[in-house]
Phi, psi and omega in degrees: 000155187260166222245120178326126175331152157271146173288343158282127175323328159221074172320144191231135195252094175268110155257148197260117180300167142195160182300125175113032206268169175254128202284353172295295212294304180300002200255355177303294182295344194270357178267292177316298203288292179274025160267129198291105144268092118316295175318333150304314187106030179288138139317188164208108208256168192246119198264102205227151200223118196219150178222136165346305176222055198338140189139185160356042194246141170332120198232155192294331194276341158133345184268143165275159163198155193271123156277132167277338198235119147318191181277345194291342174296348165319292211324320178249089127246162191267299164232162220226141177208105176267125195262000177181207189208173180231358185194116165307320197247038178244102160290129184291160214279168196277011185268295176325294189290350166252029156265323173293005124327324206274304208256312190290288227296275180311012166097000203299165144299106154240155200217141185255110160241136179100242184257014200277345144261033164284330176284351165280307196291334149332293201293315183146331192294339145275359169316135155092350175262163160268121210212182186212156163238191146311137174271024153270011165238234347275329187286308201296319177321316203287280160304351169257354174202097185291351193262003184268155186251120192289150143244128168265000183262359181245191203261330165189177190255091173262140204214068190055286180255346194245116194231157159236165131201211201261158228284143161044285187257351167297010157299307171284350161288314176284347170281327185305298211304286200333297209306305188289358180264309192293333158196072198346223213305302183344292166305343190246350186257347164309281175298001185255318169309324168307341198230004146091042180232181150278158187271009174196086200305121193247155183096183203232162163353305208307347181278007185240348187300319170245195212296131192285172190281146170315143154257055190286192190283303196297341169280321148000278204274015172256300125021288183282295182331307204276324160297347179269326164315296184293350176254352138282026188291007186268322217283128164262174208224168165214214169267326247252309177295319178256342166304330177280315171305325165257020161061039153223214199245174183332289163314335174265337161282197196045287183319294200280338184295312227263350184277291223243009168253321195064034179212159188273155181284357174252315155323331183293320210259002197273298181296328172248027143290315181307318160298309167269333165288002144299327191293325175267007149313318179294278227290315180236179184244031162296152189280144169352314194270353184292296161344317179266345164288316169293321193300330189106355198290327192105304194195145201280350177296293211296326158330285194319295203311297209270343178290298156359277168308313194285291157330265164124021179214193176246127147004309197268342206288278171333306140010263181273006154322288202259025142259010159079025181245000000 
């Protein structure tokens, strides 16, 4: 469920460098976060880039660039963001794993992305969670921190205070996710139009794991199928309706959907109905049965049940959670 504004005028964001760092993974949370939406109707966060040992460091693209901040900036953040790793099987130095700890303890938000959650898991803080990685480490992740409960199949974790995700652009799905539990959809779909991605990837890794799908004419027309849906959620749909609307046969719809979603079409459509009555929970002050009318559920019982389930709270609850009243 999302998680009340921060109460400070500019909440700080440490994300952590170290030599040998990759400037895509690092340049990910410093494009969300730190950059002025105001115009969107962004917070403006003060945004710190910190290193073990703050200076010089060393980048996979061959350029150096200056950490400004030490370790001591966990200490205030609001939120903590390790954006990658530079070796899996390098335990990190012990000054790094007791700041986070240090920052998980005292409430900060922390987040690993890519392999960046192996150093949480180093530090301890995934013990006992569900948490995700690049799935081309997901084994090694596994085995190597048995008490963490792996998912390899999604984009990214969110496990309260604690988020992972899955490798180089699923990152920006979890900074969008911060960004939209911290002042939502609204804001987070600004920023995601800024930046020219969507603002909310539906299906999980597993659809990036072997070779991605042909851009052939029939993704073309699954592409257009799947924008018709989502601007038709009052409808009901089936496996049966849209394999026909996209003019192939069952059995070849079924295939191709789960090849280019990496989810089954009743799990697809589920997310994005459950997706759009968050946004108008946020967004309008419709009522609940409107919501469940719009959304495609049938009935404000079949909502409660499936919000319920995903969520862990009710519809009017989320609501109100998340407009603080």
């Amino acid at each position: 469920m999302p998680a009340s504004p921060a109460s400070t005028p500019n909440p700080v964001v440490a994300v952590v460098a170290f030599d040998g760092i990759s400037p895509f993974h690092l340049s990910v949370p410093c494009i969300v976060l730190g950059e002025d939406y105001s115009a969107g109707g962004a917070p403006r966060f003060d945004l710190r880039v910190c290193a073990p040992l703050p200076g010089r460091l060393a980048t996979t693209a061959g350029f150096t660039i200056a950490a400004s901040h030490g370790l001591d900036a966990l200490a205030a953040a609001d939120v903590v963001i390790v954006p990658s790793w530079h070796n899996v099987r390098d335990t990190p130095d012990a000054a790094l794993l007791d700041a986070l700890r240090a920052a998980h303890a005292r409430g900060a938000e922390l987040i690993g992305l890519c392999l960046g959650a192996f150093v949480l898991a180093y530090a301890g803080i995934l013990d006992g969670r569900r948490a995700t990685t690049h799935w081309a480490w997901a084994d090694e992740f596994a085995r190597r921190f048995p008490a963490v409960q792996v998912d390899a199949g999604v984009l990214y974790v969110d496990d309260g205070t604690v988020m992972t995700s899955a490798g180089t652009a699923a990152g920006i799905d979890c900074c969008l996710h911060l960004l939209r539990k911290r002042c939502g959809a609204q804001v987070a779909n600004y920023v995601a139009r800024r930046l020219v991605v969507p603002p909310h990837r539906q299906g999980g890794q597993a659809q990036f794991v072997q070779q991605p799908v042909s851009a052939d004419a029939r993704d073309a027309r699954l592409a257009s199928l799947l924008d018709w849906v989502r601007a038709n959620l009052r409808e009901a749909h089936s496996l049966d309706t849209l394999a026909e609307r996209a003019l192939m046969s069952r059995r070849t719809f079924t295939r191709r959907f789960k090849q280019a979603t990496g989810t089954t079409v009743g799990a697809w459509l589920l997310q994005a109905r459950l997706t759009h009555a968050q946004q108008l929970l946020e967004m309008t002050d419709q009522t609940v049965d409107a919501i469940a009318e719009a959304a495609g559920f049938g009935s404000t019982v079949s909502l409660r049940q499936h919000f319920g389930e995903v969520f862990k709270t009710s519809p009017t609850a989320y609501r109100r959670e998340f407009r603080g009243a």
